[in-house]
N, C-alpha and C positions, 0 to 999 in steps of 0.2 A: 107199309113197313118203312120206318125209319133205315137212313145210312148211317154204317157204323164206321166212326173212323178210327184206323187201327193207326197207330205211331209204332212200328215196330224196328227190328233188327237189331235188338240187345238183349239178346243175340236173336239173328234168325234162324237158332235152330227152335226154340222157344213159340217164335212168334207161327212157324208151321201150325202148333199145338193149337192158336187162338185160330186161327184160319180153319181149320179142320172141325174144332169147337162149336163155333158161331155159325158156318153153314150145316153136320150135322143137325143142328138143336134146332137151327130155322126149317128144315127138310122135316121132321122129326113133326112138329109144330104143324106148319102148313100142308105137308104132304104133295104129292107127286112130283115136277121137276122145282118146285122153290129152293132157292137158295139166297144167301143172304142179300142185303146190298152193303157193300164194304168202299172204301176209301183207305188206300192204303200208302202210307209213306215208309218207307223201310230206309235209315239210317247206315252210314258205314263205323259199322261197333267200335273199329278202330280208333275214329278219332270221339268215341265218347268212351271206350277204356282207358286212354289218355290220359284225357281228364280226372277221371275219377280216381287214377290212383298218383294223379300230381296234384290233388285235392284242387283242379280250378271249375270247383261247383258253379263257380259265374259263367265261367265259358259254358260247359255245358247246360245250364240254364236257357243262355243264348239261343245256339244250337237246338236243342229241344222247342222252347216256345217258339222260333222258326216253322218249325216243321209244325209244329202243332195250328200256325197261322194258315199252312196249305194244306191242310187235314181239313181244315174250315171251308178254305175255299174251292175243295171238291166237291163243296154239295155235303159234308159229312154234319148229321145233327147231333154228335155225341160224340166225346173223343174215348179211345180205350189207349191208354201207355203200358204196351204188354212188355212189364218189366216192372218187379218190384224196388230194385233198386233205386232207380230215377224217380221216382213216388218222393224223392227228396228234394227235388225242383217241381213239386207240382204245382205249389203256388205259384212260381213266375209262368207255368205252361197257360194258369187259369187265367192270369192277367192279361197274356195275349190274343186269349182267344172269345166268343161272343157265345159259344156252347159248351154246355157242360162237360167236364170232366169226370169219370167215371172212377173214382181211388179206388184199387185194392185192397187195400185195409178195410175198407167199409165195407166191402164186398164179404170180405173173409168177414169182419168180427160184425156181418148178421147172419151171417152160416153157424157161427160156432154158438150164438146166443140161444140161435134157434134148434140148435143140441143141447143146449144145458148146459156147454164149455163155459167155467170159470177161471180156470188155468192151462195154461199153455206154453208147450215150446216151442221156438222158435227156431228155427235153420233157414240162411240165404247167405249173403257174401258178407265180407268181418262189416260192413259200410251199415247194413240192416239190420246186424245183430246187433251192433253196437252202439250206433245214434238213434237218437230219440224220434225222427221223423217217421218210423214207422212204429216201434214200440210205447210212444208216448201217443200215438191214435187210436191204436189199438186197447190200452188202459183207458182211456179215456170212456173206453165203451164196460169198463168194469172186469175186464177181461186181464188175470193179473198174465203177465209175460213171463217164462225163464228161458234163458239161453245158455249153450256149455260152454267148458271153460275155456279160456284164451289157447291153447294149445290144438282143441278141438274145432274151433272157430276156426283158426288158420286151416286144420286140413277141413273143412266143409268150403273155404274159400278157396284155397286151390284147385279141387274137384273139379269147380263152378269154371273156373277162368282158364285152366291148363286142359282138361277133359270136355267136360262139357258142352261150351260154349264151340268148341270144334267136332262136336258129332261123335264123341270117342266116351263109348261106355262100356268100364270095367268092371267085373266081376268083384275084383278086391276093395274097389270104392264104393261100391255098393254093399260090402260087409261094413268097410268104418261108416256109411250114415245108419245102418242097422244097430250098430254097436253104442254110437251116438244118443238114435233115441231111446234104446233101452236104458243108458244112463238119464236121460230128460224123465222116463216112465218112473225111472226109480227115485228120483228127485222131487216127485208128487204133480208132472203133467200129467194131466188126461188126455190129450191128443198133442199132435206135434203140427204144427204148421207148413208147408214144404213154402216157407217164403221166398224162393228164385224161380223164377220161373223155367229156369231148366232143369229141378231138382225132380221133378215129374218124370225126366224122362229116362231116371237111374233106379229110382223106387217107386213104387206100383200100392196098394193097398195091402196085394195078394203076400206082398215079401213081408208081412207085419200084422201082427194082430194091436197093434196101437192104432187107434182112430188117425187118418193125416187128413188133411185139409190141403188139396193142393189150389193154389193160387191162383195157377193157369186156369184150369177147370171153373172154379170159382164167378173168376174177374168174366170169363170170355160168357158163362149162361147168363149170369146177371147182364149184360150186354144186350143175350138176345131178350132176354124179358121186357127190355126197357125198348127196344127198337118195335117189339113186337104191339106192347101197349099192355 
């Protein structure tokens, strides 16, 4: 069994989800007491929300391929960044480090290929609905992207940073991303994306008859596949 290195805590309520995931799936797999082998650096989210909303992408690049240097040097043979957003510095995390990095995007758009997904919405912070670092990877793979409108983006982005990212899940925010993808359904997606990885932890499948695609879920079994062989 391969070591999986997790770079997480953006947020660590999220990265719970890859943790719980990865050993699961490994357990699941191998059977009786197995559980994964992990390498784990958890980050303080604070000085990487920071960043991201004083747009200094270079610091946190920094910061990141840092820690992705001691992801390495635990012994870890494969990096997992349980965070869709940062999927935007992933090139500087790849240049630092000697093992592969595992992208989400990839992850997702060979999940949705492998349904027949050729359109899709997208929901995560205004950072991923909006720049091309995930939504131009994701085309790339023929998969066309929609995302809603500028007023909807903000509240799926507040959710994310105000609720979310602090363990705090409402009933009523869990009506606006319901409401959300029915407007994406009506727009001609065929499934919706839960691009944040704490967007999983407000919508479920069961609240929706629209296909989701969640990220977490996604990014963390492709992981065990890959450690597993």
């Amino acid at each position: 069994m391969k070591t999986i290195g997790l770079l997480g805590g953006m947020s660590w309520e999220s990265t719970v989800s890859y943790y719980q995931v990865i050993n699961r799936d490994v357990n699941r797999a191998l059977g009786g007491h197995h559980s994964a082998r992990i390498a784990l650096i958890s980050l303080d989210f604070a000085e990487v929300e920071a960043f991201q909303h004083q747009g200094r992408w270079e610091d946190a690049a920094g910061l990141l391929a840092d820690a992705a240097w001691r992801v390495q040097e635990a012994s870890a043979d494969l990096i997992v960044l349980c965070t869709n957003t940062m999927h935007k510095v992933a090139r500087d995390i790849e240049k630092a480090v000697d093992i592969p990095l595992l992208h989400i995007a990839d992850a997702t758009a060979d999940a949705l290929i492998a349904d027949g997904v050729k359109r899709v919405g997208l929901l995560g912070t205004c950072f991923t609905m909006e720049q091309g670092f995930y939504k131009d990877r994701l085309e790339a793979y023929g998969i066309e992207v929609q995302v809603p409108e500028k007023a909807q983006r903000d509240q799926v982005h507040r959710i994310i940073y105000d609720e979310l990212c602090h363990g705090e899940i409402e009933q009523a925010s869990r009506q606006v991303m319901l409401s959300i993808m029915e407007e994406l359904k009506a727009g001609g997606a065929e499934a919706v994306i839960l691009g944040c990885t704490e967007i999983a932890l407000l919508v479920a499948q069961a609240d929706t008859e629209i296909p989701l695609y969640d990220t977490t879920a996604i990014h963390a079994r492709r992981a065990v596949e890959l450690a597993l062989g």
